[in-house]
C-alpha positions in Angstrom: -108.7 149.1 92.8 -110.7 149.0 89.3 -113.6 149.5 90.6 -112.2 152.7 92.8 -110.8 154.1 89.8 -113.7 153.6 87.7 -115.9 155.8 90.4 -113.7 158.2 90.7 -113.6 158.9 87.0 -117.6 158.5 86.8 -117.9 161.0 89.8 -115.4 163.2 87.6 -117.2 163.2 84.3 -120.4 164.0 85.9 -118.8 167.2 87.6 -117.8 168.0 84.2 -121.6 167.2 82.7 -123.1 169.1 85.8 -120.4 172.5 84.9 -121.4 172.2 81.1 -124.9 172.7 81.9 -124.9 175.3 84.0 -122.7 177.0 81.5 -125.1 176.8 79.0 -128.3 177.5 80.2 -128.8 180.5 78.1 -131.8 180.2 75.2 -130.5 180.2 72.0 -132.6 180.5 68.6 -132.8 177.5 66.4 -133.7 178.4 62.6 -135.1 175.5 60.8 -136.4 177.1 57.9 -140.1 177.3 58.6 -140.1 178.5 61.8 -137.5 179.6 64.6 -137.2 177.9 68.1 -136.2 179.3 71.7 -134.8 176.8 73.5 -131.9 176.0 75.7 -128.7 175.9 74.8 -127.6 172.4 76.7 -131.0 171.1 74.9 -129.6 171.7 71.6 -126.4 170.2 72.3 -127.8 167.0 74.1 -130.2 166.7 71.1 -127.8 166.7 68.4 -125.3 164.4 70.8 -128.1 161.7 71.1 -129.0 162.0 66.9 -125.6 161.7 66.2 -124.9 158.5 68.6 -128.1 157.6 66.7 -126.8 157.7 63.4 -123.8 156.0 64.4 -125.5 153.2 65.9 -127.3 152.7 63.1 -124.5 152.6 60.6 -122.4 150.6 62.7 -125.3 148.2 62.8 -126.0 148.0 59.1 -122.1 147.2 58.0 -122.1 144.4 61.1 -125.1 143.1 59.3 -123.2 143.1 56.2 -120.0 141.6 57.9 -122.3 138.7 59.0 -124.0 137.9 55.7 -120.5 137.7 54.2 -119.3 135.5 57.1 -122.1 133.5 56.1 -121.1 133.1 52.8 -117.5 132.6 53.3 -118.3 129.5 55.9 -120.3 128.3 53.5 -118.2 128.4 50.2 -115.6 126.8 52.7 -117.7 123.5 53.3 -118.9 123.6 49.4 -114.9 123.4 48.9 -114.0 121.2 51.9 -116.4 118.2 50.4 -114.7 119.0 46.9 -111.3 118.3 48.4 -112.3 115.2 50.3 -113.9 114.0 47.2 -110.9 114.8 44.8 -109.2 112.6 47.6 -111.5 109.6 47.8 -111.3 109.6 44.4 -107.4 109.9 43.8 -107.0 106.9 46.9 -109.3 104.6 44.0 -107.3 105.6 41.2 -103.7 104.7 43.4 -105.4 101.7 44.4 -106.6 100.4 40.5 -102.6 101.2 39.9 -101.4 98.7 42.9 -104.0 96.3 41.5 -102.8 96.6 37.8 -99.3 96.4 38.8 -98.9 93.2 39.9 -100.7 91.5 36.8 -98.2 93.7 34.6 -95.5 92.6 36.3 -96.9 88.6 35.7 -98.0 89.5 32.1 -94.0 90.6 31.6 -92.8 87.6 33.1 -94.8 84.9 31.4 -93.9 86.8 28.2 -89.9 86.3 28.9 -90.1 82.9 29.3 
């Protein structure tokens, strides 16, 4: 059914494509300045469609570049702080465990005091 639909709609927008063209197959003048241009209509438009996807591509390229390098970053800023954390941790388990150790003798050192 998909694969009917998406036929159909292809079939469609190429009915469309093949009508816009023959609509515009006039030759329009193109000033750029310099010099002036005859050229078809559907040209022009197909020409500055394709620049503009062009433009887009590019620019949607560049910021997922960006996005990457920051993802980078981020993952990496994450493990720097991850092995802070796990050594904060070792390092509080040794303190608790010097405290359980000096506990015990305290708790002798009191008694042997009372008596």
């Amino acid at each position: 059914m998909k694969k009917q639909v998406y036929v159909i709609s292809s079939l469609v927008i190429v009915i469309l494509i093949a009508i816009f063209v023959l609509l515009n197959m006039e030759d329009t003048a193109v000033n750029f300045g310099f010099t002036t241009v005859k050229m078809p209509l559907i040209l022009i438009v197909l020409v500055s469609l394709l620049l503009g996807a062009l433009l887009i591509f590019l620019f949607s390229s560049l910021s997922s570049f960006k996005n990457s390098r920051q993802k980078k970053a981020n993952l990496k800023e994450i493990q720097q702080l991850q092995s802070k954390i796990e050594e904060l941790e070792a390092k509080l388990e040794v303190a608790g465990e010097a405290k359980v150790t000096q506990a015990p003798e305290a708790n002798s050192d009191a008694e042997t005091e009372e008596k």
